[in-house]
BATIPA-337403 format. One record per residue (C-alpha): residue number from 1; residue in three letters; x, y, z. Coordinates in pm, whole numbers, always signed. Layout:
// BATIPA-337403
ROVEX  resi  resn       x       y       z
ROVEX   NUM   ALA       X       Y       Z
...
// end
This chain:
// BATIPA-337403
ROVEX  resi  resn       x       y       z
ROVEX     1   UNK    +631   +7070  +12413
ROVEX     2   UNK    +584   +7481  +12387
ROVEX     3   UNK    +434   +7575  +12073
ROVEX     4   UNK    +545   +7883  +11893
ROVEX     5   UNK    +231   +8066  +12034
ROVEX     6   UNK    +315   +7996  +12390
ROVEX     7   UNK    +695   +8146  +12251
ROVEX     8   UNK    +543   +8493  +12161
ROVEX     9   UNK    +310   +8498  +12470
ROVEX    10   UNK    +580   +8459  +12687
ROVEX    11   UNK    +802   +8741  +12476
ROVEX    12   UNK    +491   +8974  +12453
ROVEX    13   UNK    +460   +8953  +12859
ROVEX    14   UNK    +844   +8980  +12846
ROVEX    15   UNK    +816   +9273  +12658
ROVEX    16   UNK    +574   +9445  +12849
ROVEX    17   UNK    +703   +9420  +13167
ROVEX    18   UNK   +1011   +9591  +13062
ROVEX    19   UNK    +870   +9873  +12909
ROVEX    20   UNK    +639   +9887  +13252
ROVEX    21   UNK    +961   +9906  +13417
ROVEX    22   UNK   +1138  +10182  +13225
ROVEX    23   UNK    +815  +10386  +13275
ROVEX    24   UNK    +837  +10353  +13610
ROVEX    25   UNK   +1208  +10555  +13642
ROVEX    26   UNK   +1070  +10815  +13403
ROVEX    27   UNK    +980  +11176  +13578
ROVEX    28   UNK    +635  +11091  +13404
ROVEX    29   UNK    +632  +10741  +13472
ROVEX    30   UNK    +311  +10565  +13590
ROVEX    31   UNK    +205  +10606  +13933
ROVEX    32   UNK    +130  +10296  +14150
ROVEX    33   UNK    -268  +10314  +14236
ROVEX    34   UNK    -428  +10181  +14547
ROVEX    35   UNK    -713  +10298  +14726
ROVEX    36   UNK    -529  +10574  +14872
ROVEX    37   UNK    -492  +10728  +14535
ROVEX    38   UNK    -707  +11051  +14384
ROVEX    39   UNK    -954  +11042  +14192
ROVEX    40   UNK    -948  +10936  +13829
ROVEX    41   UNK   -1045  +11325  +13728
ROVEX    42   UNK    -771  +11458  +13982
ROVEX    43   UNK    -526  +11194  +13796
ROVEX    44   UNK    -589  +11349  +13455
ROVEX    45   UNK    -532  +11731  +13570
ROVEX    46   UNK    -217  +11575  +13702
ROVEX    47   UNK    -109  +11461  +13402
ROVEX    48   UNK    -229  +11733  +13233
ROVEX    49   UNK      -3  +11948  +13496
ROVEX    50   UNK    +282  +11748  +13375
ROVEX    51   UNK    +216  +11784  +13005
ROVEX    52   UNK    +172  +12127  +13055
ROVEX    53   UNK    +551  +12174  +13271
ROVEX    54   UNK    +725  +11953  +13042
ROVEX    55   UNK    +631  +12175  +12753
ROVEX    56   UNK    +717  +12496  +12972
ROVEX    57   UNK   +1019  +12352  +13057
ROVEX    58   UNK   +1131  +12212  +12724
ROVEX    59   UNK   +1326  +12525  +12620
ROVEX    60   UNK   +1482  +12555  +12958
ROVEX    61   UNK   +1620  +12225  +12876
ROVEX    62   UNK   +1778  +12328  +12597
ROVEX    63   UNK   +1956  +12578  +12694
ROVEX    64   UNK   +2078  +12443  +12985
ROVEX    65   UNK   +2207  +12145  +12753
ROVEX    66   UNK   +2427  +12416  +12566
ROVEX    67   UNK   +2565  +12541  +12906
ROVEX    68   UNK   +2702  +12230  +13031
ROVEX    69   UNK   +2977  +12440  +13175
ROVEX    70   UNK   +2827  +12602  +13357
ROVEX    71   UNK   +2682  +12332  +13580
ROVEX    72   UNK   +2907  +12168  +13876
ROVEX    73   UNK   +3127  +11922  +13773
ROVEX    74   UNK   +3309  +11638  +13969
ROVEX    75   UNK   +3683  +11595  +13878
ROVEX    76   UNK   +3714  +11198  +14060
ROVEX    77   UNK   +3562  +11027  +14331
ROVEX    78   UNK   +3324  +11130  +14632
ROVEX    79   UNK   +3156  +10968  +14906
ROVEX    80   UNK   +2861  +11034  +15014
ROVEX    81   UNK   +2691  +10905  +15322
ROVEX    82   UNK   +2284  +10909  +15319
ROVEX    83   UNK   +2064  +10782  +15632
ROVEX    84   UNK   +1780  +10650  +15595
ROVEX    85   UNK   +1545  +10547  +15909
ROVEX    86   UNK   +1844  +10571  +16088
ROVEX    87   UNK   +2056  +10315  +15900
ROVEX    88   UNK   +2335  +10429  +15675
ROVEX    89   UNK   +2415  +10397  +15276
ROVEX    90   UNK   +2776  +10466  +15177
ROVEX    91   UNK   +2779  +10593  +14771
ROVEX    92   UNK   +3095  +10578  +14609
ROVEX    93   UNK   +3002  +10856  +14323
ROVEX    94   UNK   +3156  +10862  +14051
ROVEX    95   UNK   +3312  +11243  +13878
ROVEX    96   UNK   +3560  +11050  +13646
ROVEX    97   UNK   +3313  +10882  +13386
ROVEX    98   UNK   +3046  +11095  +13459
ROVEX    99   UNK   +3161  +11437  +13568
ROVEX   100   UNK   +2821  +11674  +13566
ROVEX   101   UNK   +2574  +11395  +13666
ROVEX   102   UNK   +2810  +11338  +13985
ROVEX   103   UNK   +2871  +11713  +14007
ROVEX   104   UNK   +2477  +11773  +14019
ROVEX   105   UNK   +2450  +11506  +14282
ROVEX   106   UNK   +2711  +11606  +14543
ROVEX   107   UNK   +2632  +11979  +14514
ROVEX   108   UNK   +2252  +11900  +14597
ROVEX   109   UNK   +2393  +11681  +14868
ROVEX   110   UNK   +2608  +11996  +14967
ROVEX   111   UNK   +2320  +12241  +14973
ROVEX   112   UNK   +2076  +12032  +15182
ROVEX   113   UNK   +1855  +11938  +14866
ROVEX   114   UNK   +1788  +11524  +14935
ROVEX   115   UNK   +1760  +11591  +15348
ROVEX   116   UNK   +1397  +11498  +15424
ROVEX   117   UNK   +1253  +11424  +15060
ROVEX   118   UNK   +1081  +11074  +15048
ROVEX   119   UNK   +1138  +10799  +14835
ROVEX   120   UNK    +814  +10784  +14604
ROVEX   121   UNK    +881  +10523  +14381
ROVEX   122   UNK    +972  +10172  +14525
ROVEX   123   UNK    +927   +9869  +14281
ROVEX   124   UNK    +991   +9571  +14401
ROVEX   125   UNK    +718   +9342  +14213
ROVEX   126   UNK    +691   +9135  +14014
ROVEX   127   UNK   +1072   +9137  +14044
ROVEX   128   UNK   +1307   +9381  +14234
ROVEX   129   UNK   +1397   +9665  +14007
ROVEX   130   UNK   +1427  +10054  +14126
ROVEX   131   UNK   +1426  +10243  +14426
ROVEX   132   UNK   +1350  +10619  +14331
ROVEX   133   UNK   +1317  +10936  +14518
ROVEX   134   UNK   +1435  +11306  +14549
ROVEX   135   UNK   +1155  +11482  +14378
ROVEX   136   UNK   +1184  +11845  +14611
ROVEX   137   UNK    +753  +11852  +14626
ROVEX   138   UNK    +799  +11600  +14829
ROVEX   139   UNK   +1006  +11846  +15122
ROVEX   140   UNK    +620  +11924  +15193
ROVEX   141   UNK    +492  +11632  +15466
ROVEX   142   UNK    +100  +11725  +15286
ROVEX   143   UNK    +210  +11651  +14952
ROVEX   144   UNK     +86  +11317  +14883
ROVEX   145   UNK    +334  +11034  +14790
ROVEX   146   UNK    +147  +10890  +14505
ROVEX   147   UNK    +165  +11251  +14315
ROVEX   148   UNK    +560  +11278  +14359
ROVEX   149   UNK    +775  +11228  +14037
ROVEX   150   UNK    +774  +11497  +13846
ROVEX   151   UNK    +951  +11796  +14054
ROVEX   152   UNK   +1317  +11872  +14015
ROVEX   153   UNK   +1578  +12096  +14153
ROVEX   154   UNK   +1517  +12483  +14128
ROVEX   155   UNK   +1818  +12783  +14252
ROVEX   156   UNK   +1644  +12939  +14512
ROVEX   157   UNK   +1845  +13209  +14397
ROVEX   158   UNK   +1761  +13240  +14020
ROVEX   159   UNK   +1422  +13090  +14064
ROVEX   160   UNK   +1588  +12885  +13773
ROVEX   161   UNK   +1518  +12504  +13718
ROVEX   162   UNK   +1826  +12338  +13691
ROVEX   163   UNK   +1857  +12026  +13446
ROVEX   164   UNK   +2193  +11830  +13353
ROVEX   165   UNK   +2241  +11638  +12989
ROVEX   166   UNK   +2200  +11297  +12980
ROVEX   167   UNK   +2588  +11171  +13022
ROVEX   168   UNK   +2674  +10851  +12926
ROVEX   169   UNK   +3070  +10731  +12850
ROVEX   170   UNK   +3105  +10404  +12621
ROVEX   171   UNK   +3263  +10126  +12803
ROVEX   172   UNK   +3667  +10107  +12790
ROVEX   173   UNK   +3954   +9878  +12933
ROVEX   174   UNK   +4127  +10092  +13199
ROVEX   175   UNK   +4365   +9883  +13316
ROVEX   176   UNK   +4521   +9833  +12979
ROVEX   177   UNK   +4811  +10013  +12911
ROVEX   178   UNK   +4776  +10320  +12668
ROVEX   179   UNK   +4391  +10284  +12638
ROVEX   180   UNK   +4268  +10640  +12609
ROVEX   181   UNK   +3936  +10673  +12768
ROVEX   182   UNK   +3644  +10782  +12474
ROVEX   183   UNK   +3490  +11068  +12485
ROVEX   184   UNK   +3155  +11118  +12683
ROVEX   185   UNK   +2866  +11157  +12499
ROVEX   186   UNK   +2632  +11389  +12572
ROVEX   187   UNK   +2233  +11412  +12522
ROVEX   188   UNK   +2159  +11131  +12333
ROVEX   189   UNK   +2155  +10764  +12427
ROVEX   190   UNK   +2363  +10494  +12293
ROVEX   191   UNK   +2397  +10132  +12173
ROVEX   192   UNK   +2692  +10025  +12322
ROVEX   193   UNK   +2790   +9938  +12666
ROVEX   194   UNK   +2844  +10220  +12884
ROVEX   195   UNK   +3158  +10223  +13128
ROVEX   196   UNK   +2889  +10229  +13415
ROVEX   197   UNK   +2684  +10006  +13409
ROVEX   198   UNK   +2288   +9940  +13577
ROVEX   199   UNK   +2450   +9623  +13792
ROVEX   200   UNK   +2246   +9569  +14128
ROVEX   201   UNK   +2341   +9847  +14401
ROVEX   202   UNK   +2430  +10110  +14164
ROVEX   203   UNK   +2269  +10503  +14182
ROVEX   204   UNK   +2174  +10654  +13862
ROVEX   205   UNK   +1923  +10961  +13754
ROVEX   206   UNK   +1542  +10959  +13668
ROVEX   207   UNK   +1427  +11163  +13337
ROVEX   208   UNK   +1157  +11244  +13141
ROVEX   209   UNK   +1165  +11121  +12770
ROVEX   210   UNK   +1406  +11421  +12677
ROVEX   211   UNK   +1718  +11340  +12737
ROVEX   212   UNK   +1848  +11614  +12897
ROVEX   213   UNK   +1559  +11618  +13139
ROVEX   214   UNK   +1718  +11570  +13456
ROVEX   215   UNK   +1755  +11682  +13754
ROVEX   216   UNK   +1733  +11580  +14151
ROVEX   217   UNK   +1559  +11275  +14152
ROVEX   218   UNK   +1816  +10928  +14120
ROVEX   219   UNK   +1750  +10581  +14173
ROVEX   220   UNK   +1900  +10271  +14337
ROVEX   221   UNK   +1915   +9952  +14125
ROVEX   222   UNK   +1777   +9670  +14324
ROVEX   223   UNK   +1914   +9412  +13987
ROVEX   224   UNK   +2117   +9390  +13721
ROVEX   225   UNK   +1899   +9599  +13493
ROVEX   226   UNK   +2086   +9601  +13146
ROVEX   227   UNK   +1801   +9690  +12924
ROVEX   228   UNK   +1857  +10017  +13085
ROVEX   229   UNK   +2237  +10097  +12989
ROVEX   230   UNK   +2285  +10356  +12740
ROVEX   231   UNK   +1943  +10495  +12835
ROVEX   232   UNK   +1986  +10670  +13157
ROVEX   233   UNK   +2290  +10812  +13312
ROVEX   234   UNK   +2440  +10599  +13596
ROVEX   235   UNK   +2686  +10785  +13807
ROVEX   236   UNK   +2819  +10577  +14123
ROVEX   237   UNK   +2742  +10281  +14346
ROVEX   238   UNK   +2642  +10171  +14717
ROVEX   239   UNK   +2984  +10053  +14907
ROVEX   240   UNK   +2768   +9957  +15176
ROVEX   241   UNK   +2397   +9965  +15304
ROVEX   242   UNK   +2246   +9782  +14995
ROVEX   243   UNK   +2025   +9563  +15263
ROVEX   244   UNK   +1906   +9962  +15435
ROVEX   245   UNK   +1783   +9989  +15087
ROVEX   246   UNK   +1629   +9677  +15023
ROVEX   247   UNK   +1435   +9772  +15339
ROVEX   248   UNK   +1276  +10123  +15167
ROVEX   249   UNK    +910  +10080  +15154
ROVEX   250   UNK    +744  +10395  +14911
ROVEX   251   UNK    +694  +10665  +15149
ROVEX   252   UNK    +982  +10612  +15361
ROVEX   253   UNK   +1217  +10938  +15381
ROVEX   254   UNK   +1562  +11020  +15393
ROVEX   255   UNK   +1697  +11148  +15715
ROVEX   256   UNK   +2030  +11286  +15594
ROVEX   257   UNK   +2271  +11319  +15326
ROVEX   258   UNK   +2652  +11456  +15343
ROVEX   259   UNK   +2935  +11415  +15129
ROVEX   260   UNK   +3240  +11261  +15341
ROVEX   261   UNK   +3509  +11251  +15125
ROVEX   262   UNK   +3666  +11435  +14785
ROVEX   263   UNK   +3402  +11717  +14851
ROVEX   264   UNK   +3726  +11964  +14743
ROVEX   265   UNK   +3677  +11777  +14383
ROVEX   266   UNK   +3361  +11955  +14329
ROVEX   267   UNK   +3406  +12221  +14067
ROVEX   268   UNK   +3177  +12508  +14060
// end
C-alpha cells in the first residue's frame, strides 16, 4: 500500500523534474556539467555576463515588442529543409497560426543564420524532452558548447538585436463551418490550449523569462511536452527526419538549412 508520504515524494520529484526541464529550453537555462566544463568561478562571470545582457537588452525588448510590424511575417505555409550530419529534416512551418515566429524563422533560414551553428542543448535523460540549438556564438568552432544558450540573432546591418513577441493563438475547430479563428495573443502566456501544440516532432522557440525574449535559437520536441503549451511559442513540425533528430548528440552541428517551398509568403 503507498502511504500519503510516498504520494508527495513522488509529486515533489514530479515536480522538479519539470521545472528542470523548462529551465533547460530557457536562453538562461542550466547548463549540463561534466568534466569538460569551466571552472566554477568562470561559471559565475558567465552568469553574471548573462544577467548583465539580459538587463542591457531588456529595453530592446520592449521596443521591439511594440514594432511587431516591423518584423517578417509569414502569410501560410513553408518548408524548410535542414541537414544535419548529412541526413535531412523536412519542417512544415507554420505562418498561419503563428505569423512572426515563422516569419523570424524562414528569414534566418533565408539569410544563412542556422548554417553551421551547433546544437547545444540535447536532453534526452531521464526522459526524451528537447533538442535545442541556433545560438549564433556558436558560428565560432572555439566557442565552447557548454557556454552556448544565451546568443541571439543580431542585423549585421543595424548592429541591432532582433527579438520577436512571444505568439501564441488559442486552440480553434477549423474544419467547422463558420468558426472564425481567435485572435493571436501576443507577449503574454496563456491558460488555454494553444492551436499548436508541444506534440513529439514539433519546432518551437527558446526564451528567456521575458516573454518577448526571443530570437534564433528553436527547439525540437522529442515528446509530447504539454506542460509547455501556452508558455513558449510553437511554430511548425518535422514532416520527416524525426529519427535524424533523435540521433543529435549536444555538439553535433547543422550542415544546412534552405527554405523549399512558399518562400514568396515571406513578408518583409
Amino acid at each position: 500500500m503507498i502511504n500519503n508520504n510516498q504520494v508527495k515524494i513522488e509529486f515533489n520529484l514530479k515536480f522538479f523534474l519539470v521545472i528542470c526541464l523548462i529551465s533547460a529550453i530557457s536562453l538562461s537555462g542550466c547548463q549540463q556539467l561534466n568534466a569538460n566544463n569551466p571552472s566554477s568561478k568562470d561559471t559565475n562571470q558567465a552568469t553574471e555576463t548573462r544577467t548583465n545582457n539580459a538587463s542591457e537588452n531588456k529595453q530592446t525588448i520592449a521596443k521591439n515588442s511594440q514594432n511587431n510590424m516591423n518584423l517578417p511575417q509569414l502569410e501560410g505555409k513553408a518548408i524548410v529543409l535542414m541537414k544535419v550530419k548529412g541526413k535531412s529534416i523536412t519542417i512544415e512551418v507554420d505562418g498561419n497560426n503563428a505569423p512572426i515566429t515563422a516569419g523570424n524563422f524562414v528569414d534566418l533560414v533565408q539569410k544563412g543564420v542556422y548554417d553551421g551553428l551547433v546544437f547545444h542543448r540535447v536532453v534526452k535523460e531521464p526522459q526524451p524532452f528537447v533538442v535545442q540549438g541556433g545560438d549564433p556564438q556558436g558560428k565560432d568552432p572555439n566557442y565552447p558548447v557548454t557556454q552556448l544558450g544565451t546568443g541571439g540573432y543580431t542585423d549585421p546591418q543595424t548592429q541591432s538585436p532582433r527579438y520577436i513577441p512571444l505568439e501564441i493563438r488559442p486552440e480553434y475547430n477549423e474544419n467547422q463551418e463558420g468558426v472564425t479563428p481567435p485572435d493571436i495573443i501576443y507577449s503574454k502566456t496563456i491558460n488555454k490550449a494553444p492551436e499548436l501544440k508541444h506534440e513529439y516532432g514539433t519546432i518551437a522557440m527558446a526564451r528567456s523569462p521575458m516573454p518577448d525574449s526571443a530570437s534564433s535559437q528553436f527547439y525540437f520536441t522529442l515528446a509530447d511536452l504539454p506542460f509547455l503549451d501556452g508558455n513558449y511559442a510553437v511554430f511548425g513540425k518535422v514532416t520527416e527526419g524525426m529519427d535524424v533528430i533523435e540521433q543529435i548528440e549536444q555538439g553535433d552541428r547543422i550542415d544546412s538549412a534552405e527554405v523549399i517551398s512558399g518562400g514568396d509568403n515571406l513578408k518583409q
